[in-house]
C-alpha positions in Angstrom: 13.5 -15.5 -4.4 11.7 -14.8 -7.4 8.2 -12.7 -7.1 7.5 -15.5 -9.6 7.2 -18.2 -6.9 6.5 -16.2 -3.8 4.0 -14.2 -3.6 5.5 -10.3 -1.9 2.6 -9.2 0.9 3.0 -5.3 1.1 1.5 -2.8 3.6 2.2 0.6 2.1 1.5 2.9 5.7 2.4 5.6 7.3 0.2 6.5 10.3 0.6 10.3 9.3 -1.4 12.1 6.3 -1.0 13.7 3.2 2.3 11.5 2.6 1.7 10.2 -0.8 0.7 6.8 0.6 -2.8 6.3 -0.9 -0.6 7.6 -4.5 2.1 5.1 -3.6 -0.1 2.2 -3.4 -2.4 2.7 -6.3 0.8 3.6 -8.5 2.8 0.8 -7.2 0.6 -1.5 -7.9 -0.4 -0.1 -11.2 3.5 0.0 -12.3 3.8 -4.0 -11.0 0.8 -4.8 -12.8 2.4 -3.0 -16.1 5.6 -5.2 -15.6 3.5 -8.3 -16.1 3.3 -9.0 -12.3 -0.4 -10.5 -11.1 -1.0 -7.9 -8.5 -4.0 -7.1 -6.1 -4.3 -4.1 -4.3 -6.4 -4.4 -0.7 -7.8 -1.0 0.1 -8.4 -0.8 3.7 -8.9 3.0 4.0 -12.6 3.9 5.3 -12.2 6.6 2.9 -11.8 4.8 0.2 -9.2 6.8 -1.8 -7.1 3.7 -3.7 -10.8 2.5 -4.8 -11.9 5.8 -6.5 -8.4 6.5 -7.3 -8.7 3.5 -9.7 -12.1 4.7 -11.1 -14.0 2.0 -9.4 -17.0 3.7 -8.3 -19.6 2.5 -6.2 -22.4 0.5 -8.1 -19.0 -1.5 -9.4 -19.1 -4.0 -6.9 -21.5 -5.6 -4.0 -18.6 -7.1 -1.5 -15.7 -4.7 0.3 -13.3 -5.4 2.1 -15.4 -5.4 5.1 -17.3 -8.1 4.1 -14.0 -9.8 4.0 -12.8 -8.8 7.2 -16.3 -9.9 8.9 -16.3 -13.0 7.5 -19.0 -12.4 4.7 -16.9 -12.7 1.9 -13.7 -14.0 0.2 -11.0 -12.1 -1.5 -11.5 -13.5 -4.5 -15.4 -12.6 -4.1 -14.7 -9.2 -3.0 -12.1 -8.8 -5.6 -13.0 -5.9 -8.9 -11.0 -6.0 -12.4 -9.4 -2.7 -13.1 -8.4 -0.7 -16.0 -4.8 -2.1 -15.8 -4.1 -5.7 -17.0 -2.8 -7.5 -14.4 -4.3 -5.7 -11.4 -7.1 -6.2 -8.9 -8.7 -4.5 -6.5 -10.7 -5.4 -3.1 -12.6 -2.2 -2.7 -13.6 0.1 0.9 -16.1 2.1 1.5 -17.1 4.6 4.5 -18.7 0.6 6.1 -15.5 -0.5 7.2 -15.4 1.9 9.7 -17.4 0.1 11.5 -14.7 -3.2 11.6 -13.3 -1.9 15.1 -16.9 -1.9 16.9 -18.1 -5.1 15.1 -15.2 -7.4 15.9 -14.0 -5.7 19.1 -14.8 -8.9 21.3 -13.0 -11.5 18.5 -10.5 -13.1 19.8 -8.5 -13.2 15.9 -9.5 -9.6 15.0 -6.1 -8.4 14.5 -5.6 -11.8 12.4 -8.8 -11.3 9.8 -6.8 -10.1 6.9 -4.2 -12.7 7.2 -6.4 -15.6 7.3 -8.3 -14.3 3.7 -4.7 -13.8 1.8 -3.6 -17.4 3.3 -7.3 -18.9 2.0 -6.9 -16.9 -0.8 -3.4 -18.1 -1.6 -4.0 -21.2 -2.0 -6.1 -20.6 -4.9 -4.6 -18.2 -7.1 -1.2 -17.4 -8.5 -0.8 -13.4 -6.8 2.9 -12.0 -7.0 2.2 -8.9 -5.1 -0.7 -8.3 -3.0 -0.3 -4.3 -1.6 -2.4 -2.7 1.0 -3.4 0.6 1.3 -3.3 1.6 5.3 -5.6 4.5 6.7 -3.6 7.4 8.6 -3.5 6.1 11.9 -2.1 3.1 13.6 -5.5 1.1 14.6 -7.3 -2.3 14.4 -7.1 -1.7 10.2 -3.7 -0.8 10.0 -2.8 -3.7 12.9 -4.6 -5.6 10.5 -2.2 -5.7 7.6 0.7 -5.1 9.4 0.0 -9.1 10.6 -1.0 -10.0 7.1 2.3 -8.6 5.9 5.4 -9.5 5.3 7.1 -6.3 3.6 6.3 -2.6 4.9 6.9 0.3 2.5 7.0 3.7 4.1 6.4 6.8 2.1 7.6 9.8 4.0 7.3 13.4 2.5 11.0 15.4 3.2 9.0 17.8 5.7 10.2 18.9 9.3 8.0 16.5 11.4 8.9 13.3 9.1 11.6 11.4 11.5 9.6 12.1 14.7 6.5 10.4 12.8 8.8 6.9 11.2 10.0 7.1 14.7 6.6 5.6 15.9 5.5 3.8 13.3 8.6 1.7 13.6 8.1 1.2 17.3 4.4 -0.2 16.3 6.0 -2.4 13.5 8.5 -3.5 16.5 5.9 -4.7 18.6 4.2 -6.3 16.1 7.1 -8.7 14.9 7.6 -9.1 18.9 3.7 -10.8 19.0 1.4 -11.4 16.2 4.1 -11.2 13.1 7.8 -12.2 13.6 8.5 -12.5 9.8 8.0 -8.4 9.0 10.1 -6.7 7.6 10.7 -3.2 6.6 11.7 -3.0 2.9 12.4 0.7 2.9 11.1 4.2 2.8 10.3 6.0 -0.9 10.6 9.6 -0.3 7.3 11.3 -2.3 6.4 14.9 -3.3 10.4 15.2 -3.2 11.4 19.0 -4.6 15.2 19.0 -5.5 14.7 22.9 -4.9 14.4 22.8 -1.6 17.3 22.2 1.0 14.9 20.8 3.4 14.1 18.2 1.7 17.5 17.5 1.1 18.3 17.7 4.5 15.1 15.1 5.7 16.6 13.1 2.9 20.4 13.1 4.1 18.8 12.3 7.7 16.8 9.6 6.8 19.0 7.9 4.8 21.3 7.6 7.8 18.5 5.4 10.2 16.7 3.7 7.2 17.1 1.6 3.9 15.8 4.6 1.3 14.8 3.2 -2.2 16.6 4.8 -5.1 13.4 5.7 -6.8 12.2 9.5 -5.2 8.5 10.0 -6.2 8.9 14.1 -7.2 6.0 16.9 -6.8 4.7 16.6 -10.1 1.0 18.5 -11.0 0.0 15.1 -13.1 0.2 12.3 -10.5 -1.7 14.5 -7.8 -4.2 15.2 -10.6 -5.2 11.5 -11.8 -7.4 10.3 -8.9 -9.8 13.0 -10.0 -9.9 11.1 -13.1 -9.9 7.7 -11.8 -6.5 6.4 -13.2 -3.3 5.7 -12.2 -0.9 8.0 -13.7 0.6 5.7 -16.2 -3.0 5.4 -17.9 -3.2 9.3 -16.9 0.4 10.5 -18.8 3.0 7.7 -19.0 5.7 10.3 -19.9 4.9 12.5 -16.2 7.6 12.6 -14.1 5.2 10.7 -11.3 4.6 8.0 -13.5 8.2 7.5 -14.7 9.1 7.6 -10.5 6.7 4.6 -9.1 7.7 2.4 -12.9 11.0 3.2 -11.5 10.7 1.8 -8.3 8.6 -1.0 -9.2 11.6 -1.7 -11.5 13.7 -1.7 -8.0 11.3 -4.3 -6.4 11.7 -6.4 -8.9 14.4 -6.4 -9.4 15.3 -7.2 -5.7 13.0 -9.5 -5.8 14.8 -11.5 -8.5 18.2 -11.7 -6.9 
């Protein structure tokens, strides 16, 4: 089916840190907004890393994503223009935090997200709507993993990387088994990849063997970890990077997918 007449929900997680999964969602969305696709990019990080990383700073906007998920606000109200054509944001801030206290006696809490994208849905043309997960595997995460219906998991080639997909896919497991049937794991992008290293090579060779792996490998490169400190995604930051070229590369791959 065509990302032209469905729209792709993605949750971009990975319950452990420092992974590359707050740099995969803001460049993946930034490459499928470059490729003419209408995107919108849901942070729902407390520490709102995908919103800065975008140079939306606070003062830019007056409704979050908490607002959303508390009832207060639409997507579409919540929703910011960015610096990219074709790409929106619905920003977080340290607020949302508070999500797991406020709606811990509603009966739909884990269903929040889902309702907005279906409301919101119906109202606008969206090819890919991407969420950026916090590190850990609560009420937020359990959020978009019922809203979605793709999961992209970016593991870094390190020692501890299988033992960590190992429960994240138990958690996606039980979610298709209650609140979502139709998820589906697209694949793991391996990030901060060095072709140096036999390690990585060996985490690579391993995963490759339980898991769909995209072709696309995101590699250590000094200019996509240095263009959230500017606020831009490293296409706006330098196009020609090797970081850059990596997530227009595998946004090519989704696409293209997508499209067959």
């Amino acid at each position: 089916m065509s990302a032209s007449k469905a729209c792709h929900v993605v949750a971009v997680v990975n319950q452990k840190g420092g992974v590359g999964k707050t740099t995969t969602a803001v460049n993946l969305a930034a490459s499928l907004a470059a490729a003419e696709r209408q995107t919108l990019l849901i942070d729902v990080d407390p520490q709102g890393n995908a919103t800065s990383g975008l140079g939306i700073r606070a003062g830019a906007f007056v409704k979050t994503v908490y607002d959303v998920l508390i009832g207060r606000a639409t997507l579409a109200e919540a929703s910011v223009a960015t610096e990219v054509r074709n790409l929106t944001l619905v920003p977080a801030t340290q607020d949302l935090v508070a999500v797991e206290i406020e709606l811990v006696d509603a009966s739909d809490r884990a269903l929040r997200l889902r309702e907005a994208i279906t409301a919101h849905l119906s109202q606008n043309k969206v090819d890919y709507i991407l969420f950026d997960c916090p590190p850990s595997l609560g009420l937020l995460t359990l959020n978009a993993l019922v809203a979605a219906s793709e999961v992209i998991v970016p593991l870094q080639c390190e020692y501890y990387a299988l033992e960590g997909l190992t429960h994240l896919m138990a958690t996606i497991d039980r979610v298709r088994a209650g609140l979502n049937p139709k998820i589906d794991v697209r694949g793991v992008v391996l990030t901060m990849f060095d072709p140096r290293n036999n390690l990585a090579h060996q985490v690579a060779t391993e995963v490759r063997g339980h898991f769909h792996v995209f072709d696309s490998v995101i590699p250590r490169n000094i200019r996509l970890s240095e263009a959230p400190s500017h606020g831009k995604p490293a296409l706006l930051y330098d196009v020609q990077s090797k970081g850059a070229q990596g997530y227009l590369s595998l946004a090519r791959e989704l696409i293209t997918q997508d499209a067959s």
